[in-house]
C-alpha positions as CSV (number, residue, x, y, z in Angstrom):
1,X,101.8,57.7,-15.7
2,X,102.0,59.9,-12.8
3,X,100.4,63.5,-13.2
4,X,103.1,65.3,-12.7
5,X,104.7,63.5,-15.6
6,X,101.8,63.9,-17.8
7,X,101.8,67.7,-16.4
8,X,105.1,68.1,-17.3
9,X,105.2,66.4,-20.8
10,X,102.2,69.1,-21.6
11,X,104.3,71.9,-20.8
12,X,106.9,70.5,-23.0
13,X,104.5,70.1,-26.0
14,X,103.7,73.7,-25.6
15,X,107.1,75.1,-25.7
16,X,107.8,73.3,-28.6
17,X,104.9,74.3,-30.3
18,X,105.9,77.9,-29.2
19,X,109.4,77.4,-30.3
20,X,108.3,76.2,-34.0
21,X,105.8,78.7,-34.1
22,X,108.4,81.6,-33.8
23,X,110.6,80.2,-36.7
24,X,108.0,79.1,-39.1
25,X,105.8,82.4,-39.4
26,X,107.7,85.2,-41.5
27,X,105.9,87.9,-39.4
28,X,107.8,86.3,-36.2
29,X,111.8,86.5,-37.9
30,X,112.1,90.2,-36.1
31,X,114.5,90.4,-32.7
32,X,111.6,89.7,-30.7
33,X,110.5,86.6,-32.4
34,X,114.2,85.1,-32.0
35,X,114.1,85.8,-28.5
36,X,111.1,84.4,-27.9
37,X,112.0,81.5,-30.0
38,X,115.3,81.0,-27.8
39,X,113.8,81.6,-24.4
40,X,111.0,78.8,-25.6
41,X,114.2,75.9,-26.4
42,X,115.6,77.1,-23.2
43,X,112.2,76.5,-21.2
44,X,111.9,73.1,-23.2
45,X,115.4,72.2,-22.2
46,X,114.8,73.1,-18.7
47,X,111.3,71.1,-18.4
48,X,112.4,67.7,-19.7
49,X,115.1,68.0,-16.9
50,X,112.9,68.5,-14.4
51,X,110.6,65.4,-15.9
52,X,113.7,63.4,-16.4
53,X,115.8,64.7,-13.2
54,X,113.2,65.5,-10.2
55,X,114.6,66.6,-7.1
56,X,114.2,63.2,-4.9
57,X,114.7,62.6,-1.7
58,X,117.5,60.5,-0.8
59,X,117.2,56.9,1.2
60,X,118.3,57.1,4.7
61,X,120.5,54.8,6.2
62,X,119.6,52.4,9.0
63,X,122.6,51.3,10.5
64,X,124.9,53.8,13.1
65,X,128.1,54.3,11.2
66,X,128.6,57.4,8.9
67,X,129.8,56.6,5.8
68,X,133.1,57.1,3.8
69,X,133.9,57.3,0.0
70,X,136.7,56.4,-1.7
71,X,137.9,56.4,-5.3
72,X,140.7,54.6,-7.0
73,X,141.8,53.4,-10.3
74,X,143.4,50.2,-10.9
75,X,144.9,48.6,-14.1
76,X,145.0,45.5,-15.0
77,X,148.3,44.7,-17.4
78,X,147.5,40.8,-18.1
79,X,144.4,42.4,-20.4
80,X,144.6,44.4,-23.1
81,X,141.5,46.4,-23.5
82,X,138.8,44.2,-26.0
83,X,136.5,47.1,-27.2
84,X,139.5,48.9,-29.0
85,X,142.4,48.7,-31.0
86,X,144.8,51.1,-28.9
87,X,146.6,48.2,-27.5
88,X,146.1,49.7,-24.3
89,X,146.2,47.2,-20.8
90,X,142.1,47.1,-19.2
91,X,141.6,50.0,-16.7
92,X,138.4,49.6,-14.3
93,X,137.4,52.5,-12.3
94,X,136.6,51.6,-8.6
95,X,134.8,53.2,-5.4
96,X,134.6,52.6,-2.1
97,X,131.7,52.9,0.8
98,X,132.9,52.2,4.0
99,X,132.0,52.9,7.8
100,X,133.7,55.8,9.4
101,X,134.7,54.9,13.2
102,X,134.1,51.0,12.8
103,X,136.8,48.9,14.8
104,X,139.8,47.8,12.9
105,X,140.5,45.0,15.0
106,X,137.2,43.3,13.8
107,X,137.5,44.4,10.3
108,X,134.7,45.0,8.1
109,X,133.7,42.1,5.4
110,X,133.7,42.6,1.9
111,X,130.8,43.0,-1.1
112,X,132.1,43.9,-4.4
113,X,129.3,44.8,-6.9
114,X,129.2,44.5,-10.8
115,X,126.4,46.9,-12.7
116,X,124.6,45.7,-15.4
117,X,124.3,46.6,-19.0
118,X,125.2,50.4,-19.8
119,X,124.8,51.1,-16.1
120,X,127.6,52.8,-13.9
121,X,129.5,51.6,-10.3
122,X,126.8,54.0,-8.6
123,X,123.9,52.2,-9.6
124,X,123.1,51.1,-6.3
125,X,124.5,53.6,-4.3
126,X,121.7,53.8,-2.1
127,X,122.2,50.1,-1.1
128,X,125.8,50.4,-0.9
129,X,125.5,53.2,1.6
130,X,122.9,51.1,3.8
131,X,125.5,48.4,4.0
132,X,128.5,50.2,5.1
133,X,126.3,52.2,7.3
134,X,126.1,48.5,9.4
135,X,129.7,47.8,9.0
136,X,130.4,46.9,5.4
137,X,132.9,47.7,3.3
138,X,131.7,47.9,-0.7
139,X,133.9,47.9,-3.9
140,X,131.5,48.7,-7.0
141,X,133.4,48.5,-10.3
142,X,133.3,50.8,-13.3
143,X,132.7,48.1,-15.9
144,X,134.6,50.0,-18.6
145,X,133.2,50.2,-22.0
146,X,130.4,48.7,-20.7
147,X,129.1,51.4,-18.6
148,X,127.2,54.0,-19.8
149,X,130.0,56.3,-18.9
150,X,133.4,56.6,-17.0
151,X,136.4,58.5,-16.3
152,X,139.8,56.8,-17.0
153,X,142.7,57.9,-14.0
154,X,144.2,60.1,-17.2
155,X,141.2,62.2,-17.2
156,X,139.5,60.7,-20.8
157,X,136.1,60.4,-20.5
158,X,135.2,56.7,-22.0
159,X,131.7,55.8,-23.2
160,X,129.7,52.5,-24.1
161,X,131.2,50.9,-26.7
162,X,129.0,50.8,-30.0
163,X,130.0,47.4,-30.6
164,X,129.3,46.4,-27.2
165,X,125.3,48.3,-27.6
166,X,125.2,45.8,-31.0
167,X,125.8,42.4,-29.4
168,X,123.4,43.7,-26.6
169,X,120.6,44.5,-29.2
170,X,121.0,41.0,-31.2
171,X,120.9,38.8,-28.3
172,X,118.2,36.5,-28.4
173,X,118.3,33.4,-27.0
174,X,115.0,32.2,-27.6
175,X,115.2,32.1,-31.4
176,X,119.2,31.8,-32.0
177,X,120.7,30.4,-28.8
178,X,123.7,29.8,-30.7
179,X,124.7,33.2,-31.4
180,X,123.5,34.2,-27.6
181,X,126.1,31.6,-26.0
182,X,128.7,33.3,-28.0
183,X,127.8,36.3,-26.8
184,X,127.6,35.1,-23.1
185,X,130.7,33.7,-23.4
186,X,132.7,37.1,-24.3
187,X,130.9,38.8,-21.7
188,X,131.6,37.0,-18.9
189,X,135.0,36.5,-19.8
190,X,135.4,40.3,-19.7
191,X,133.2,40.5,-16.6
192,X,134.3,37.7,-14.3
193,X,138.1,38.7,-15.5
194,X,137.3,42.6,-14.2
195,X,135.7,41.4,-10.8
196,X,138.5,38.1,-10.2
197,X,141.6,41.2,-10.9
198,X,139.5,43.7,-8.6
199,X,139.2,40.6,-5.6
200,X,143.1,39.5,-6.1
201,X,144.0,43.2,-6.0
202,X,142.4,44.0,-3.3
203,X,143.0,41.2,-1.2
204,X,147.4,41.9,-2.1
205,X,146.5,45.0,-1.1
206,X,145.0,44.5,2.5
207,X,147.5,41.6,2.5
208,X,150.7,44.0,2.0
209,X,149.0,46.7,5.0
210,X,148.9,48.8,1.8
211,X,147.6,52.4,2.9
212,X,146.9,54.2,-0.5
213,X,143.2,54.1,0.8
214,X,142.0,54.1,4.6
215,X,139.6,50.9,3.4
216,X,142.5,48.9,2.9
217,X,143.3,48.8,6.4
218,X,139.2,47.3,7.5
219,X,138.6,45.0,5.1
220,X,138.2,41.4,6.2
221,X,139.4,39.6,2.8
222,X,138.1,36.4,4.7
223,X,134.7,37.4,4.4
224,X,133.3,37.8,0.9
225,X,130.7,38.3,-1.3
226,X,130.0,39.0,-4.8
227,X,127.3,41.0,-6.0
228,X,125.3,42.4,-9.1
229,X,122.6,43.6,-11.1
230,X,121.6,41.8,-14.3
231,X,124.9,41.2,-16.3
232,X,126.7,42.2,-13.4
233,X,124.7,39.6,-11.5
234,X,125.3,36.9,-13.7
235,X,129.2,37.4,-13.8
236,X,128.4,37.5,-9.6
237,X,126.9,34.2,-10.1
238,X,129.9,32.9,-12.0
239,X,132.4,34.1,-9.7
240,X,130.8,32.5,-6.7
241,X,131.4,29.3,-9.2
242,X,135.2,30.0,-9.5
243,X,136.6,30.9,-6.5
244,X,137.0,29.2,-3.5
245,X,137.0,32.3,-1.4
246,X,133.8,33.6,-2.0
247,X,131.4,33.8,1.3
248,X,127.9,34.7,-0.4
249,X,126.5,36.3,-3.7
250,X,123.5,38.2,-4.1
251,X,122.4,38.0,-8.0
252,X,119.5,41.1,-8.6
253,X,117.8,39.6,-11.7
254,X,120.5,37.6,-13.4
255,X,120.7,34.3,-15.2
256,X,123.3,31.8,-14.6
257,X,125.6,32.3,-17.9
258,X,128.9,31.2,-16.8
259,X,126.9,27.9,-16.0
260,X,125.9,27.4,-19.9
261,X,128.1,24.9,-21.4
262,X,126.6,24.4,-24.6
263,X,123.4,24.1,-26.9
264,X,122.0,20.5,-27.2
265,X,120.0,19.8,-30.6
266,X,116.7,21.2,-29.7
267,X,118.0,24.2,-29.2
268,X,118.1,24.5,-25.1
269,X,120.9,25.7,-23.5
270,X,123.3,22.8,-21.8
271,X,124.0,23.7,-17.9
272,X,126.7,22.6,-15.2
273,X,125.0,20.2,-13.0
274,X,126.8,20.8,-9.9
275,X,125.4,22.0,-6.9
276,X,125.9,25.8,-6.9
277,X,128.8,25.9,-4.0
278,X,127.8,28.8,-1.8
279,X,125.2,30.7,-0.6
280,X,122.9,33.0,-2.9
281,X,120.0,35.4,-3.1
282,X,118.2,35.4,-5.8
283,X,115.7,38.8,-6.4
284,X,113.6,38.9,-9.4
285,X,111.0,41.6,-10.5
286,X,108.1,41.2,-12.7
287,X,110.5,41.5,-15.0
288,X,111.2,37.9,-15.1
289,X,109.6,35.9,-12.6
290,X,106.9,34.8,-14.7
291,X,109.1,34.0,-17.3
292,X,111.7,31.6,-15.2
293,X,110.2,28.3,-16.5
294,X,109.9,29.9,-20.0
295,X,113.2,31.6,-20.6
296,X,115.7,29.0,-22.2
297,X,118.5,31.2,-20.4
298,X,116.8,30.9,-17.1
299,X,116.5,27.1,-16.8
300,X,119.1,27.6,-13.8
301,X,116.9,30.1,-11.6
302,X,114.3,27.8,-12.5
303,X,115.7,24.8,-10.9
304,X,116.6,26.8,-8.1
305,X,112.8,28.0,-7.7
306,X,112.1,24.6,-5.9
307,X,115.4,24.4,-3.5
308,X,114.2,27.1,-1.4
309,X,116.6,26.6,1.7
310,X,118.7,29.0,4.4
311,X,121.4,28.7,1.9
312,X,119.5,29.2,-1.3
313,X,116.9,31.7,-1.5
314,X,114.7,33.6,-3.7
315,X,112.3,36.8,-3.5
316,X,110.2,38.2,-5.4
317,X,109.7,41.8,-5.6
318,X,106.0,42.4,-7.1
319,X,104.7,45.1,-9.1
320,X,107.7,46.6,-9.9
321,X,110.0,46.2,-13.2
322,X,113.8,45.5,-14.1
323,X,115.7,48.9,-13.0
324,X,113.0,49.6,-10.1
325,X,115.7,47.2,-8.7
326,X,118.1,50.3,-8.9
327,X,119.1,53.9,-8.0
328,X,117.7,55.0,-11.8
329,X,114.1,54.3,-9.8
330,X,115.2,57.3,-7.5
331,X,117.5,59.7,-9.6
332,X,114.5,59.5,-12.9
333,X,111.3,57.6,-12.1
334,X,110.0,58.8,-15.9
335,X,112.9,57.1,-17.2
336,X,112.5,54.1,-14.8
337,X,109.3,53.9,-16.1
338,X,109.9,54.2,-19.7
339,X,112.6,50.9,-19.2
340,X,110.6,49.1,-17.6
341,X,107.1,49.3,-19.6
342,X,105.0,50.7,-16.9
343,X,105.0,52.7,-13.3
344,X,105.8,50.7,-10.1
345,X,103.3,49.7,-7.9
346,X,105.3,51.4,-4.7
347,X,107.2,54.2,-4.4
348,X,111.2,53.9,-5.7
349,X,112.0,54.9,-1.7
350,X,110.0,52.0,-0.1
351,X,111.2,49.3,-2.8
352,X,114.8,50.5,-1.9
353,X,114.0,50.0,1.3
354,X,112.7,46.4,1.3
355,X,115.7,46.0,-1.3
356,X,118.5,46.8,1.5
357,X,116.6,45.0,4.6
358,X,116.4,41.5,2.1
359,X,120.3,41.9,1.3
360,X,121.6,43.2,4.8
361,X,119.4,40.0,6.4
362,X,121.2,37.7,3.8
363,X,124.5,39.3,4.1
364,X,124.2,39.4,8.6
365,X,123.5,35.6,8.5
366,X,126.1,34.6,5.9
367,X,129.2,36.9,6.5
């Protein structure tokens, strides 16, 4: 634990030793103990923001375009919504980061990224921004009801689902892989379903010379890939399975879900044996790489471990944990290091760093 966290974390201690102490004594319930008493919560309040919210500075990008942002809503009305009973059709959220200037005659290739677990489509806006910046255009999706938060295009505000936060904590595939291959199943339905509608709506839309948004009018639909961070990576890595239009994917420590087919008697998990059809990138954290050959749900990484090739690669990011592999390392390192057991071995700036130079490489040679 840094000092500044432990320095902080004090500080907090004392206010709300302070803040107790001017409730609890008698002698203190006069105007002056209430104030004192309020202005202590307010300092309390104040401190844990600053330990969970530092000001941080931001990751520059490396390539000469500025960058655009753009918003959009789209709804898809083959669904209907699974994590209520409102009946209503599945609406995902979606941004864009783009390069402001780049050629339109060259057009810009696509990356469309899917967050993980209770995370939000500006989970890796830092790598998103480093990619555009070099003549990428990137579509992150609002995963709804399975991001921590989100805005519908009516204004309602739409949290993680409860039932959703459930299934998340009872997965465990080691002791009842039964139970997790149910669970896998449902959520890459509802995953790979929200990134296929996002890919086939934006490719009508460039297709049509639809100009709602400016990015429409760059995008090279002929040059794809699919990208995400655990969930989201695994529904990345199922897509790339589905679709014969898919250039690349980029998985950021993600099993292969959508290639379990089953549970054999002993309890492992039954795989597609195909060749995995296009190129990936693999990155893993201490999080997991140890556990590869161990983890019944990783038996697909595993095999991929020892096909190291142009087309298939893996890299390891040491001393760092699961979300270091995100923006939450920037925004809150205490939280960051809370998640992920432990404090990173490198600043959150120079993993991010490393994190965008391994996927622009991938991405330059592929698309």
């Amino acid at each position: 634990m840094k000092a500044r966290h432990i320095f902080l974390l004090t500080v907090m201690i004392i206010e709300l030793i302070l803040f107790f102490y001017c409730f609890i004594r008698k002698s203190n319930h006069v105007p002056a103990g209430y104030i004192c008493g309020v202005l202590s919560l307010i300092l309390f309040v104040c401190t844990g923001w600053l330990l969970l919210f530092p000001k941080v500075t931001p990751v520059e990008t490396t390539g000469k375009y500025k960058i655009i942002r753009e918003d959009s809503f789209y709804i898809d009305t083959s669904r209907l919504e699974t994590y209520n009973d409102e009946g209503g059709y599945r609406e995902l959220p979606v941004s864009f980061w783009y390069p402001d200037g780049y050629d339109e005659i060259q057009r810009c290739p696509l990356v469309v990224f899917s967050h993980g677990s209770f995370g939000v489509k500006e989970s890796n806006e830092t790598l998103y921004r480093e990619l555009a910046s070099h003549g990428y255009a990137v579509c992150s999706i609002d995963h709804t009801y399975q991001c921590f938060k989100t805005k519908l295009s009516n204004g309602r505000t739409i949290r993680v689902s409860g039932e959703f936060m459930k299934e998340i904590a009872a997965d465990k595939p080691q002791d009842k892989p039964e139970q997790s291959l149910a669970h896998f199943e449902k959520w890459m339905e509802i995953r790979t379903g929200d990134i296929n509608f996002v890919l086939d709506t934006i490719i009508e839309k460039v297709d049509e010379g639809n100009d709602e948004l400016k990015a429409y009018n760059l995008i090279d639909t002929s040059r794809i890939c699919v990208m995400g961070h655990s969930l989201g990576g695994s529904a990345a890595l199922g897509v790339g399975r589905q679709r014969d239009d898919i250039s690349a994917v980029i998985s950021l420590e993600a099993p292969f879900l959508c290639d379990i087919k089953g549970v054999d008697k002993d309890g492992s998990f039954i795989f597609e044996q195909s060749e995995y059809p296009v190129p990936v990138l693999n990155i893993y954290s201490d999080a997991s790489w140890e556990h590869l050959r161990e983890w019944k749900q990783y038996e697909e990484n595993a095999r991929l471990l020892d096909m190291e090739s142009e087309d298939i690669q893996n890299v390891h990011f040491s001393g760092i944990g699961h979300f270091s592999l995100t923006d939450l390392s920037l925004t809150s390192p205490f939280l960051t290091m809370i998640f992920d057991g432990g404090s990173p071995k490198d600043a959150p700036q120079a993993t991010l760093k490393k994190l965008n130079e391994v996927c622009l490489a991938f991405l330059d040679k592929h698309l």
